[in-house]
C-alpha positions as CSV (number, residue, x, y, z in Angstrom):
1,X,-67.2,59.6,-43.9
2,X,-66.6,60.4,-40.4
3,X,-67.4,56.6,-39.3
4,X,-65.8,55.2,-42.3
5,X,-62.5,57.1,-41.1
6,X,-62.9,56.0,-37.6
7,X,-64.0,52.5,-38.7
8,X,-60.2,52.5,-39.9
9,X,-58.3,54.0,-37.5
10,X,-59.5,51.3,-35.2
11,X,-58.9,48.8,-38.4
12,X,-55.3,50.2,-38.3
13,X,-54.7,50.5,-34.6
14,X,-56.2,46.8,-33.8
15,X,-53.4,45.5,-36.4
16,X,-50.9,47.8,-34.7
17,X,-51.6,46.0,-31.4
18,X,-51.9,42.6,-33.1
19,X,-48.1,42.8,-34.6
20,X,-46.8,44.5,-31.8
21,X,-47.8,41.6,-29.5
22,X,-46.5,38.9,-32.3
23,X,-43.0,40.7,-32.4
24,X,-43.0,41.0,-28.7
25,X,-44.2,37.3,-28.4
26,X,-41.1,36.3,-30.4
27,X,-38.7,38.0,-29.3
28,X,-39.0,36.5,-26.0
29,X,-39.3,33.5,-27.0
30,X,-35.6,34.1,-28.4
31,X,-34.0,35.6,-25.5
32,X,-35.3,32.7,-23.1
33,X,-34.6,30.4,-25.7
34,X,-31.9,27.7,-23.4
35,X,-28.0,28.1,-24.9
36,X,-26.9,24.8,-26.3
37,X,-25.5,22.6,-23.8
38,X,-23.1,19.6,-24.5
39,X,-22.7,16.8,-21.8
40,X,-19.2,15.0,-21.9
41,X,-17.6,12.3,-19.4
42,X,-13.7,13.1,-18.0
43,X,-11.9,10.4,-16.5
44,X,-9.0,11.1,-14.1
45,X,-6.5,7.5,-12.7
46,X,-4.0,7.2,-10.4
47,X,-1.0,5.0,-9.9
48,X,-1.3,4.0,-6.0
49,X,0.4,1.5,-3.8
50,X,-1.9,-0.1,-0.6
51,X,-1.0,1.3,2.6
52,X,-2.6,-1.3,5.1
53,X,-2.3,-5.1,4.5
54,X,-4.6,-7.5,6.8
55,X,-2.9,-11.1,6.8
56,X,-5.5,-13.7,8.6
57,X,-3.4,-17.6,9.3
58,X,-5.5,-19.7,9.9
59,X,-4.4,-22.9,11.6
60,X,-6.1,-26.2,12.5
61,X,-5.4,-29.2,14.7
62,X,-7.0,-32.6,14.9
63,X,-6.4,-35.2,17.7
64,X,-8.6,-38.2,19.2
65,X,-9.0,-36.2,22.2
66,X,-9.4,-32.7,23.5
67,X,-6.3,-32.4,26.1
68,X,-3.6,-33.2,23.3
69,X,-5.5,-30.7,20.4
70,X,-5.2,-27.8,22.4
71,X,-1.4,-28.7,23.7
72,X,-1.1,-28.8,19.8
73,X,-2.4,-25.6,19.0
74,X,-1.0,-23.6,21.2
75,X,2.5,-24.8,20.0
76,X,1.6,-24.1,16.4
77,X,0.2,-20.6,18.0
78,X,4.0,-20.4,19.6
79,X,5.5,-21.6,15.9
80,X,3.1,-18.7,14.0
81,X,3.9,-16.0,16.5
82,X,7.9,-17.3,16.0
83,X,7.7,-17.2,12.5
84,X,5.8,-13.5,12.3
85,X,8.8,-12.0,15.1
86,X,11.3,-13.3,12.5
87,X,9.3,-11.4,9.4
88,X,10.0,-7.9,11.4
89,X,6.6,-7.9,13.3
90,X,5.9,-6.4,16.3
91,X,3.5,-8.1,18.6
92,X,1.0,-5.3,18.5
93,X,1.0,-6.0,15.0
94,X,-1.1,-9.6,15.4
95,X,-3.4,-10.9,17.2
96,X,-5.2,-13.8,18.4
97,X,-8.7,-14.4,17.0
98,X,-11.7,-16.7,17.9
99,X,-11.3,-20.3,18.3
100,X,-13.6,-22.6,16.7
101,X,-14.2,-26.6,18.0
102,X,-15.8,-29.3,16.4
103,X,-16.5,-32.7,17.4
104,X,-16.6,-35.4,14.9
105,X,-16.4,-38.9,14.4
106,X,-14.4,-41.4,12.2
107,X,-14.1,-45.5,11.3
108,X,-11.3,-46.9,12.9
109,X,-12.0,-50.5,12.0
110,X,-14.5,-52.6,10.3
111,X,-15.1,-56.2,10.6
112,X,-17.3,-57.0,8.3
113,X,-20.5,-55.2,8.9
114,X,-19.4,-54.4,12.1
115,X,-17.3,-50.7,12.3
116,X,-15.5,-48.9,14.9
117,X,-16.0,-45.3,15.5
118,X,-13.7,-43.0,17.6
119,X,-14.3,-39.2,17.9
120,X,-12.4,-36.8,17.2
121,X,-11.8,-33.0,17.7
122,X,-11.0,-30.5,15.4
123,X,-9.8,-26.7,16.7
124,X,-9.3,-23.8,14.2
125,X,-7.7,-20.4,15.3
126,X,-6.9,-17.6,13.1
127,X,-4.2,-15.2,14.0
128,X,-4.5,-11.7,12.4
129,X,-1.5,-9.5,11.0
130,X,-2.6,-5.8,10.6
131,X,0.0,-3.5,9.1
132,X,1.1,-1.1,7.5
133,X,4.4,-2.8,6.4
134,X,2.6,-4.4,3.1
135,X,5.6,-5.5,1.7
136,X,7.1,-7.4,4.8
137,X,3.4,-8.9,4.8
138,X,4.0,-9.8,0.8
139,X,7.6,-11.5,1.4
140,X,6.0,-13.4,5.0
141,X,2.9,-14.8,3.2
142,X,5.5,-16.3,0.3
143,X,7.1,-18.1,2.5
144,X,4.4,-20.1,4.6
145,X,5.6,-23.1,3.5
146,X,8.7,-22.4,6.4
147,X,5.2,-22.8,8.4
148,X,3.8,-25.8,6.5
149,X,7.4,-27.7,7.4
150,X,6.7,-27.4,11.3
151,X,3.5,-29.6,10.5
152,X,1.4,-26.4,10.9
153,X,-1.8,-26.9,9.2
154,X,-2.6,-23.5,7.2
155,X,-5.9,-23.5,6.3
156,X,-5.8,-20.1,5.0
157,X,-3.0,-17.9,4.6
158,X,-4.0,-14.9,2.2
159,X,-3.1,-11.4,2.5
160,X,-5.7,-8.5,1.5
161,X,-4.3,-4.7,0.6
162,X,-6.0,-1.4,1.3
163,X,-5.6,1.9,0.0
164,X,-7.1,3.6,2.4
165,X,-5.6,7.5,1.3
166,X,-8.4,8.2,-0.8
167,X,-9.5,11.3,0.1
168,X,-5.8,12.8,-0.2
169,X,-6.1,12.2,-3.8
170,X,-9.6,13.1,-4.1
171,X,-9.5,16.9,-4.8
172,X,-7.2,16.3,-7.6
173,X,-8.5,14.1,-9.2
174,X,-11.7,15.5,-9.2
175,X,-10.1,18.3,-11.4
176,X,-8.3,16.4,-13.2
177,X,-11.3,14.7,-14.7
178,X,-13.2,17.7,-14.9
179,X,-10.7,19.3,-17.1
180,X,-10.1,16.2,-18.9
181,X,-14.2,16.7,-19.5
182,X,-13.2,20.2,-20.7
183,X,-11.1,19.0,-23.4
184,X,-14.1,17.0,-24.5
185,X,-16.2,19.6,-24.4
186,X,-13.9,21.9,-26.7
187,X,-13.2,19.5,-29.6
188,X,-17.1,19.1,-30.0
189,X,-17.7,22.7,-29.9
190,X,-15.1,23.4,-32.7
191,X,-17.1,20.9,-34.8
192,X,-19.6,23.0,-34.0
193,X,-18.5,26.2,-34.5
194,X,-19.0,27.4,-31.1
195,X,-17.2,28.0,-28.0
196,X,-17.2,26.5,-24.3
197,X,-19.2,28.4,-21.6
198,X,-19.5,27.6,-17.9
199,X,-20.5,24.1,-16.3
200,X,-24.1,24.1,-15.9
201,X,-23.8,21.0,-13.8
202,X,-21.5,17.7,-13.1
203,X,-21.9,14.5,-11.5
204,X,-18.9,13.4,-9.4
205,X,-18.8,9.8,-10.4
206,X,-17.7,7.2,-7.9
207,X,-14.2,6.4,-7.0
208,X,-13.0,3.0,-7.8
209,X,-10.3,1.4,-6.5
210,X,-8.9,-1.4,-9.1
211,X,-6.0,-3.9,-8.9
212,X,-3.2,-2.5,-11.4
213,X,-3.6,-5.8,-13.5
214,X,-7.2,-6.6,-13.0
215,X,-10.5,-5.5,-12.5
216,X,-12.3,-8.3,-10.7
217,X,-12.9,-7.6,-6.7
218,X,-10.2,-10.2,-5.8
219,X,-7.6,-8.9,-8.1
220,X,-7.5,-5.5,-6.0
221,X,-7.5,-7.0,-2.7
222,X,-4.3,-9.1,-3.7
223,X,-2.8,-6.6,-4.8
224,X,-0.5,-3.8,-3.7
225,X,-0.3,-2.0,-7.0
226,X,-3.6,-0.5,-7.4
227,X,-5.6,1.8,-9.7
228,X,-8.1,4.4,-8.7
229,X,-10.1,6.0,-11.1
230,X,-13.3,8.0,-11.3
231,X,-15.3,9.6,-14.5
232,X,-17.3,12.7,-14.1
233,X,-20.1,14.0,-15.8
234,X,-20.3,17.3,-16.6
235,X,-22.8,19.7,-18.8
236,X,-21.2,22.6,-20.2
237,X,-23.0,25.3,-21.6
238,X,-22.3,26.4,-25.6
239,X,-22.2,29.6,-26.8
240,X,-21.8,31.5,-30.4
């Protein structure tokens, strides 16, 4: 009887250890169990205006020979630099760039199969505008044609705009869309009856800088109006 008895207590105390380990099993398994977490996007955008516009003219002469294309260029450099004083420009405001020179030739006559070649020489210069005074830039470059009327050869005449304030904006936009994610993240968890906890984690996003009417790179550099906008990603946790 005596075995029997102990035969059971170890029966009863094996089970005991048994369900005792299954309860403790299980009830950590709940309390690491992860919270629910919900990943939304916020977007943040900002009206801007470009701050820095960068105007290259670019100007080209051709003559039979080299002597008279450079007299000729430097008047039309003399004509541009006129025309840039009279658009409120200061001269540290442009600039002079490279000079390019190419040589060709061209058919002056033909007699039968017989043509006449003559060279000729071809010079290109750009002058640069950098400033900050976009809209003095805007009003200049819509009137090249005052230019074109001097029998200045533009070649190229477009402005580009910069924004280049970014990171003055930066900070508040960045909470901006991060409580714009918020927002998000609160309608979802009333469908789901629960309640917004902290963020577990976010993704910046990248800034981009857009034209006001387009999205295409070209569109922003014409531009002065601009948009910049950046979307975050950000994992909030979810809680009962």
């Amino acid at each position: 009887m005596q075995s029997v008895a102990t035969f059971l207590s170890a029966c009863i105390l094996a089970a005991a250890i048994v369900s005792a380990s299954f309860f403790l099993r299980e009830g950590l398994i709940r309390f690491n169990e992860p919270q629910g977490i919900v990943s939304v996007k916020g977007l943040a955008e900002r009206n801007v205006e470009a701050d820095l516009g960068v105007w290259r003219i670019s100007h080209t002469v051709r003559e039979w020979d080299l002597p008279t294309a450079r007299q000729k260029l430097q008047a039309n450099q003399q004509i541009i630099e006129s025309f840039l004083k009279q658009n409120g420009f200061e001269t540290g405001e442009y600039a002079r760039k490279s000079i390019n020179l190419f040589q060709g030739r061209d058919v002056i006559s033909q007699m039968g199969d017989v043509q006449e070649y003559k060279n000729y020489f071809d010079i290109t210069q750009t002058i640069t505008v950098r400033s900050t005074k976009v809209r003095d830039i805007e009003k200049a470059a819509q009137n090249t044609f005052a230019l074109i009327a001097q029998d200045v050869l533009l070649t190229n005449s477009d402005p580009v705009y910069m924004y280049t304030k970014l990171n003055d904006i930066k900070p508040d936009m960045i909470t901006e869309a991060t409580q714009n994610a918020r927002q998000a993240a609160q309608r979802f968890a009333q469908d789901s009856s629960s309640k917004v906890g902290t963020i577990m984690s976010a993704d910046q996003g990248w800034f981009n800088i857009l034209s006001a009417y387009g999205s295409d790179v070209e569109a922003e550099q014409a531009s002065i109006e601009k948009k910049v906008r950046v979307i975050t990603t950000v994992n909030f946790s979810l809680v009962d």
